[in-house]
Each structure stands twice: as structure tokens, then as C-alpha cells.
SEDOFI-877001 format. One record per residue (C-alpha): residue number from 0; residue in three letters; x, y, z. Coordinates in pm, 1 decimal. Example, Ala and Ser with C-alpha at 12.3 -4.5 7.8 and 13.67 -1.06 7.14 Angstrom:
<martors>
MARTOR   nr  rest        px        py        pz
MARTOR    0   Ala    1230.0    -450.0     780.0
MARTOR    1   Ser    1367.0    -106.0     714.0
</martors>
This chain:
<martors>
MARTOR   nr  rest        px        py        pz
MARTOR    0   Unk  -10244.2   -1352.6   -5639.8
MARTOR    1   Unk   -9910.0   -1540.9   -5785.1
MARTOR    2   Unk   -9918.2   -1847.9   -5956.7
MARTOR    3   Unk   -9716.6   -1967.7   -5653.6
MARTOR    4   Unk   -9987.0   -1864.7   -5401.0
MARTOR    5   Unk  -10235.8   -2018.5   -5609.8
MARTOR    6   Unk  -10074.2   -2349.7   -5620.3
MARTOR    7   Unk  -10037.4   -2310.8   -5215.1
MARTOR    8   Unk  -10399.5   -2268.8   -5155.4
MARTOR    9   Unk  -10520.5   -2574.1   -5407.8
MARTOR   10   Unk  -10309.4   -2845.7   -5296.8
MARTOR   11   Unk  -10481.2   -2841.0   -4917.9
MARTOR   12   Unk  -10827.1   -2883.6   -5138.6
MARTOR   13   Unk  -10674.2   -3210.7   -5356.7
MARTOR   14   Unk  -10522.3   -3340.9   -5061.5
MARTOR   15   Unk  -10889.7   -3312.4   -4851.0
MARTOR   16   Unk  -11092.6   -3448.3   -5169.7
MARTOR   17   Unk  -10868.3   -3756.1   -5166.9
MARTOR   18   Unk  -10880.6   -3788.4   -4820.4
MARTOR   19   Unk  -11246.0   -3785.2   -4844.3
MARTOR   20   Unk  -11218.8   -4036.7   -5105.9
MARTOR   21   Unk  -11016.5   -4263.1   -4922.0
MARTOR   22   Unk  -11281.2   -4258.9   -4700.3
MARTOR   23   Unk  -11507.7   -4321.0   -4851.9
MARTOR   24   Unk  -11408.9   -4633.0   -5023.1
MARTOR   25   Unk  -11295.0   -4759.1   -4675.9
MARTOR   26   Unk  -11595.1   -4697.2   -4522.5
MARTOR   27   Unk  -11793.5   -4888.7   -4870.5
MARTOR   28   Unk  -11587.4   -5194.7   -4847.1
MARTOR   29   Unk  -11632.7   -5210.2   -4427.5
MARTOR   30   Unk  -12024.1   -5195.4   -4556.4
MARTOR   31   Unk  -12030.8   -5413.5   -4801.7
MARTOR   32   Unk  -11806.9   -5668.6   -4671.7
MARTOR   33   Unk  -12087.4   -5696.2   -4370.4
MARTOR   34   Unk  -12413.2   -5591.3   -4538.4
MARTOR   35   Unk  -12345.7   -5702.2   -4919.0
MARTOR   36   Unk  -12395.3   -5480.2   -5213.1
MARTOR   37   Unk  -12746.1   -5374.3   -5127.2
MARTOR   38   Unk  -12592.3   -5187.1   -4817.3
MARTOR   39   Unk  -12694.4   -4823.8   -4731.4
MARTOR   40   Unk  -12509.7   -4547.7   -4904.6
MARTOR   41   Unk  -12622.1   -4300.9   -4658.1
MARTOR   42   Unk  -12459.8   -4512.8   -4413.0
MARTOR   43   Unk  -12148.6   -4526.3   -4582.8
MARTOR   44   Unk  -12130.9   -4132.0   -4643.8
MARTOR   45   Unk  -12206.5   -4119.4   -4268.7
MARTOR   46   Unk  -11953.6   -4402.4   -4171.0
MARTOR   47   Unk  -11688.0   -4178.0   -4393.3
MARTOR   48   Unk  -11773.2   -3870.5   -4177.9
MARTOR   49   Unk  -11873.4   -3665.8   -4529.1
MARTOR   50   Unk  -12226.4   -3580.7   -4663.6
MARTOR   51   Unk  -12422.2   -3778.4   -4944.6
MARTOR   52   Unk  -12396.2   -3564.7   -5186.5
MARTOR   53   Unk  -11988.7   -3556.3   -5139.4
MARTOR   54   Unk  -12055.8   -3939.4   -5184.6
MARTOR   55   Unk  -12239.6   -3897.0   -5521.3
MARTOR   56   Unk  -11975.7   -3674.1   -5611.4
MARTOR   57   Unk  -11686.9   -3893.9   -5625.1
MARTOR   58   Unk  -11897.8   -4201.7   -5672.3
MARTOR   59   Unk  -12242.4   -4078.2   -5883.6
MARTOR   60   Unk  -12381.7   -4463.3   -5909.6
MARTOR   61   Unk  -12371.4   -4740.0   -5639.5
MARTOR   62   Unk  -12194.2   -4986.1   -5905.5
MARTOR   63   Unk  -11912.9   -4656.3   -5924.3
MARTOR   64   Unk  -11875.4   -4745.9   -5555.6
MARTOR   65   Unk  -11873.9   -5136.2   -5584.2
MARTOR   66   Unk  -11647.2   -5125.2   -5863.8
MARTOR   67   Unk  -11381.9   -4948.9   -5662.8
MARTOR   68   Unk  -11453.5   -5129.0   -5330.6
MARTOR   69   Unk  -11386.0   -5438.1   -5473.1
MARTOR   70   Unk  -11086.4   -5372.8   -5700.4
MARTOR   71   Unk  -10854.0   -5572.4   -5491.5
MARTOR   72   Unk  -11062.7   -5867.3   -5428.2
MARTOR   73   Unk  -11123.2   -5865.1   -5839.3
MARTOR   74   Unk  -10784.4   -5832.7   -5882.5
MARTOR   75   Unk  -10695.8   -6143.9   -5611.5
MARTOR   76   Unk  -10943.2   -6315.6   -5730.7
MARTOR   77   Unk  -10862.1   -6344.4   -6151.0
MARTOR   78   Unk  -10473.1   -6338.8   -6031.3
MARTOR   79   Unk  -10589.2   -6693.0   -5872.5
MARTOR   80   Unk  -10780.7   -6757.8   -6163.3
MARTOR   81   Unk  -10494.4   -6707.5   -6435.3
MARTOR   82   Unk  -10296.5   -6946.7   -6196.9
MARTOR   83   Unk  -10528.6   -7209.5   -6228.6
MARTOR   84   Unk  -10471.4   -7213.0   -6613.6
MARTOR   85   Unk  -10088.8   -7232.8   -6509.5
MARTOR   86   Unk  -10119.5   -7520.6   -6305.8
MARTOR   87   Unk  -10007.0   -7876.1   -6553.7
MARTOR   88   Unk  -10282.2   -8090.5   -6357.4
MARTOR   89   Unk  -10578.3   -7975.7   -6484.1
MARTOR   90   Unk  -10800.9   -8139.3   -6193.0
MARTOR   91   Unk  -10553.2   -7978.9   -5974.7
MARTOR   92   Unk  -10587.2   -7655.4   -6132.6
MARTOR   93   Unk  -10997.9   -7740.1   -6135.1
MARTOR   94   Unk  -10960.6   -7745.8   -5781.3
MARTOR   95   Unk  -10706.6   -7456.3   -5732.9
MARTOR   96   Unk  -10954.5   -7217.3   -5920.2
MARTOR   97   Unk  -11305.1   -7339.2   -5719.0
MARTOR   98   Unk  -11043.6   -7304.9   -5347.9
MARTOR   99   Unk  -10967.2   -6978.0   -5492.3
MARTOR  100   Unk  -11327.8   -6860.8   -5569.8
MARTOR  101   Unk  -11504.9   -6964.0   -5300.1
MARTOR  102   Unk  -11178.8   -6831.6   -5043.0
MARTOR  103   Unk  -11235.8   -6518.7   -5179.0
MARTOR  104   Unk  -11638.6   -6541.0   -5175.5
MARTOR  105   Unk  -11631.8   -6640.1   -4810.9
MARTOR  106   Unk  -11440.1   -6324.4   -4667.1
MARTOR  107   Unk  -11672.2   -6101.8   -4778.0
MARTOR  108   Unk  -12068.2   -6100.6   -4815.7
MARTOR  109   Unk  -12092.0   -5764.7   -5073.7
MARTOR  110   Unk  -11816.2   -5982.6   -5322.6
MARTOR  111   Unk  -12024.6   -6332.1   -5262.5
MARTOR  112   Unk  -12302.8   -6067.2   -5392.5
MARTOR  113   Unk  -12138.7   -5960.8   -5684.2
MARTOR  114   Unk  -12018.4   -6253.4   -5782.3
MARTOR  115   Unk  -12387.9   -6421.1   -5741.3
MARTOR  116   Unk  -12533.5   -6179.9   -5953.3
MARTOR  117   Unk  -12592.2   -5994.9   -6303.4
MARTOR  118   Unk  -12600.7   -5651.9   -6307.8
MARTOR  119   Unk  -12681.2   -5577.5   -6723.3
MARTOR  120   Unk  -12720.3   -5144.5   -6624.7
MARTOR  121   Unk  -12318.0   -5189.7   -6599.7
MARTOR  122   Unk  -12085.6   -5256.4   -6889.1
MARTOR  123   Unk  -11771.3   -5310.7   -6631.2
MARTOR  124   Unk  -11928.7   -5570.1   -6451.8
MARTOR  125   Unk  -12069.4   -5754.2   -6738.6
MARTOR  126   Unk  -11705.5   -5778.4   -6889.8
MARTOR  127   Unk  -11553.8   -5870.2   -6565.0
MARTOR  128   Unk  -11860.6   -6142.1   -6525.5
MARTOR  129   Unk  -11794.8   -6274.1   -6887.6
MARTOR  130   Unk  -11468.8   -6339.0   -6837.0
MARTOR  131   Unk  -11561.6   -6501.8   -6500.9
MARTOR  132   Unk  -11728.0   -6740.2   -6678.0
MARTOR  133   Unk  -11512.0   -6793.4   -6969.0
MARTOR  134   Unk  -11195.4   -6855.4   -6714.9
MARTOR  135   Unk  -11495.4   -7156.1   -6515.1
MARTOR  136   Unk  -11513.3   -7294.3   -6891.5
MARTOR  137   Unk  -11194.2   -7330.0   -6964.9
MARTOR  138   Unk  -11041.3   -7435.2   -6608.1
MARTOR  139   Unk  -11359.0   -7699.4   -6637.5
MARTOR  140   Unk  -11300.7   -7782.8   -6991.2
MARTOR  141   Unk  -10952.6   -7888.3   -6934.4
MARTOR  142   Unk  -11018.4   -8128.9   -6647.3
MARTOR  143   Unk  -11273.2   -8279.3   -6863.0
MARTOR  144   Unk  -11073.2   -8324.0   -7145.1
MARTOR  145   Unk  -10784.5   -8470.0   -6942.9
MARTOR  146   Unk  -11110.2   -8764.8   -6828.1
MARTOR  147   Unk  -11076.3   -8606.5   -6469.0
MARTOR  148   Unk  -11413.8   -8433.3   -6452.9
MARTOR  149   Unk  -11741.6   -8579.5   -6535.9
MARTOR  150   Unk  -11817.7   -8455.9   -6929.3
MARTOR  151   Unk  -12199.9   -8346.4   -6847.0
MARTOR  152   Unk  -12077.7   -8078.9   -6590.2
MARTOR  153   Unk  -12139.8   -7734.7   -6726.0
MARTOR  154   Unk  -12092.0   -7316.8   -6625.9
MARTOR  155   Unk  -12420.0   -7342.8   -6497.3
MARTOR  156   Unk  -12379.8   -7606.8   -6217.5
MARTOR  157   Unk  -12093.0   -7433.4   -6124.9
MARTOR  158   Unk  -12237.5   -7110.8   -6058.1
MARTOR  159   Unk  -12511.6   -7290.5   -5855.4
MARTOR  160   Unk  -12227.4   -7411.8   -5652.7
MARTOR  161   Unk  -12162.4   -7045.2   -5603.8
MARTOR  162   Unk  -12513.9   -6963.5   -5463.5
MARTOR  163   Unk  -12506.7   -7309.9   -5260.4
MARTOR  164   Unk  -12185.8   -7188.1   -5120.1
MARTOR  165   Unk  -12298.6   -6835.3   -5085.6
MARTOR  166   Unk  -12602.2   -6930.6   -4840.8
MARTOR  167   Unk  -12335.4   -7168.8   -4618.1
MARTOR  168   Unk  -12121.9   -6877.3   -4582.5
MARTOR  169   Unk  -12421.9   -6659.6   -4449.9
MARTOR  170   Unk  -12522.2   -6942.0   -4213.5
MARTOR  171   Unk  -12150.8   -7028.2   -4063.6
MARTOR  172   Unk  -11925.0   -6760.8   -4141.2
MARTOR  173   Unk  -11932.1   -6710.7   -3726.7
MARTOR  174   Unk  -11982.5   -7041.7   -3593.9
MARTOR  175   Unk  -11768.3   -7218.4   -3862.4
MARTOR  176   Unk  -11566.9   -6999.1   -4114.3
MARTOR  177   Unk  -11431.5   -7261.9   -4273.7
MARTOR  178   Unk  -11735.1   -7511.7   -4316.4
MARTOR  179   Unk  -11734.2   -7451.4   -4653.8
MARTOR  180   Unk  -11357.2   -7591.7   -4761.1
MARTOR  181   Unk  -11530.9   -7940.0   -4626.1
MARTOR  182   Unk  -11847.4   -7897.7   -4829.0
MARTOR  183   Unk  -11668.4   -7772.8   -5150.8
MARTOR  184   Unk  -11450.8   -8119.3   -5135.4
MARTOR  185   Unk  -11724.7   -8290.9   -5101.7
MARTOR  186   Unk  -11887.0   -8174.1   -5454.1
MARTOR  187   Unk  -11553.4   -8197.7   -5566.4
MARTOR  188   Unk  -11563.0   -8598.0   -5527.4
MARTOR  189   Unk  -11901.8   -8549.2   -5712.7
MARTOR  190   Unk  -11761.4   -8396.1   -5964.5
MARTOR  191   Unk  -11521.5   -8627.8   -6076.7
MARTOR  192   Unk  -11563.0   -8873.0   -6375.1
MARTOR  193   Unk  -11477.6   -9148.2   -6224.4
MARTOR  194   Unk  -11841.2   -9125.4   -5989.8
MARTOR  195   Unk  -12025.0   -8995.1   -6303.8
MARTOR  196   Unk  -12372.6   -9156.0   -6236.4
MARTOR  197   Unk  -12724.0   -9048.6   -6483.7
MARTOR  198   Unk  -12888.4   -8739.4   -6370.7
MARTOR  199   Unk  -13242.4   -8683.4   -6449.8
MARTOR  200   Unk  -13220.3   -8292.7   -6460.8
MARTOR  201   Unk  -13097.1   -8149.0   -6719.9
MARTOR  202   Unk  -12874.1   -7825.1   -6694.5
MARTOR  203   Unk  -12950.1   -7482.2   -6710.0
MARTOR  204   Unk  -12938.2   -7304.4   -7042.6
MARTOR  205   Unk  -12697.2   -6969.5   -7094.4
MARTOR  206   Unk  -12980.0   -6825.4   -7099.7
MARTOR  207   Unk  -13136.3   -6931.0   -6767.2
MARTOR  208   Unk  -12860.7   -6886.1   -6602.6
MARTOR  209   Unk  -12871.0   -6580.0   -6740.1
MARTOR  210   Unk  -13197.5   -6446.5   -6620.4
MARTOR  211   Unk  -13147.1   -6621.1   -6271.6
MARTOR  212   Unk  -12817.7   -6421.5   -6184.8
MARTOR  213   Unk  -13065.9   -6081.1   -6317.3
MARTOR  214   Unk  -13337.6   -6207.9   -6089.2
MARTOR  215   Unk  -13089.7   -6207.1   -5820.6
MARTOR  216   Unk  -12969.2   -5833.2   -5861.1
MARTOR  217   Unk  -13365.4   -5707.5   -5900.9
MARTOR  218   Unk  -13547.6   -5932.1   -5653.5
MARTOR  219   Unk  -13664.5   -5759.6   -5314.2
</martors>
């Protein structure tokens, strides 16, 4: 066999493997977008028309499949992000960055998941969660600093918005897709300093928070 006939009779097995893997990832973020990250892998791999094991061998851990099923959202969503620092108002750029988040959270149940949630097994999402959090700290930090948002607001009531606004978006998302822009503006007025009032509660630790995104990934 020539080096030419070699290369003829390889190329049809790339082209199918990427096929397959095109697939696949279609058929992951059609899944996850409906089901959220706990969805079945068997029914992706069947929804993709290829066998599980073809699945774990493109993809050989769930998060190998999240990560790439939700590689444009991630992208959308800290390309909204870096525009919030951007923005010169930094309440406007507060509010820019929560529209943004919570847009993006509400199209799609698996990335309201993932965005919900600690998963510590995976070094990718822990850096892309990190700087989640450090972009909510400093989008929050300037609006406080500026005397636009209330100085005892922290990352942690933030990212129980998140879960507030997660659970809305499960309970309208057909009846009323866009409840939560009203509910989000609400908080907003909350939020500001001008309306600071006492609050008995003090907030969650790092640490707490921590542990409750964890408990979120490992609960049944």
C-alpha cells in the first residue's frame, strides 16, 4: 500500500470520528440545556446515534463533556463579564454584569447548574469558578466604592441571588421566560446604598459558601 493510498483510506475515519464528535456535543448541550448537568449520558450517546463507549472515548468524564458543551456559553458569559469592568458607571456596570449572568443562566438549566455549583474533582472548573467570583468582587467592589451599592453586600449574597434566580427560572421559564429581569430589578433597588437598612443575619463565610455550592454538586 502507498503512502498515498494510506492517506485515502484514513481521512474517511477522521472525518467520521469528528462527525461523531460533533454529535455528540450537540446532542450533550440539547441534554443539558433541558435536563441540567446531572442528565443521562447514555441518553446523550443514544441521542448522538453512537454507542457509550464511543462517548467515553472522546469524552472519558462527564465534566470532559460539560466542559465542552458549555464552551460558548463560558465564553458569552466572561465576554459580558469583562464588559462590565469596561463600563465608567460602576452601578451601571453592577447591573450590566448581574443582566448578563442571570440572561445567560436563564437559557439554559445544565449552565444555571454549573454555575450553582462546586465541582472540587475538576481543576478547569474550579479556575473558571474562581475567576467567577473574583470578576462578582470586583464589579461589586467598584459600585460600592463609587457609594452606589450598600457596603455590607458580599460574593456570598450574590451567589444566593444565583440559586434564588435559578429556582424562578425552573418554575417560569414556560409560563414567563422573562419573570426573572422583573425580580432581578427588584433586588437591584435592594441593593443599593441609598435603601441600606440593618440586617440581623450575618453573611456567609468563603468558606460556607464554599461547602454549600459542594453540597449542591453531591446532594441526591
Amino acid at each position: 500500500m502507498s503512502i498515498g493510498d494510506l492517506e485515502l483510506t484514513q481521512t474517511p475515519r477522521r472525518r467520521d470520528a469528528q462527525e461523531r464528535h460533533d454529535r455528540l456535543i450537540a446532542a450533550a448541550r440539547r441534554e443539558f440545556a433541558a435536563r441540567g448537568v446531572d442528565a443521562s449520558l447514555e441518553r446523550i450517546a443514544r441521542d448522538a446515534d453512537v454507542a457509550i463507549g464511543t462517548l467515553y472515548r472522546h469524552f472519558p468524564t462527564r465534566m470532559d463533556l460539560l466542559m465542552s458543551a458549555f464552551e460558548p456559553r463560558l465564553r458569552e458569559f466572561l465576554d459580558g463579564s469583562t464588559k462590565a469592568l469596561e463600563i465608567d458607571d460602576p452601578w451601571e456596570g453592577f447591573v450590566y454584569y448581574l443582566e448578563n449572568l442571570f440572561r445567560v443562566q436563564a437559557g439554559d438549566r445544565g449552565f444555571n447548574d454549573f454555575l450553582s455549583r462546586r465541582f472540587p474533582g475538576s481543576a478547569d472548573t474550579e479556575r473558571i469558578h474562581d475567576q467567577m467570583c473574583e470578576q462578582i468582587e470586583d464589579v461589586l467592589t467598584r459600585a460600592q466604592e463609587a457609594g452606589e451599592a450598600r457596603p455590607d453586600i458580599t460574593l456570598a449574597d450574590i451567589v444566593n441571588l444565583i440559586w434564588s434566580n435559578g429556582r424562578m427560572i425552573d418554575a417560569t421559564s414556560t409560563t414567563a421566560p422573562n419573570a426573572w429581569r422583573r425580580y432581578l430589578y427588584l433586588m437591584l433597588d435592594a441593593y443599593r446604598a441609598k435603601r441600606a437598612h440593618p440586617i440581623p443575619e450575618p453573611p456567609m463565610t468563603d468558606r460556607q459558601l464554599y461547602d454549600a455550592m459542594v453540597h449542591l454538586s453531591t446532594a441526591d
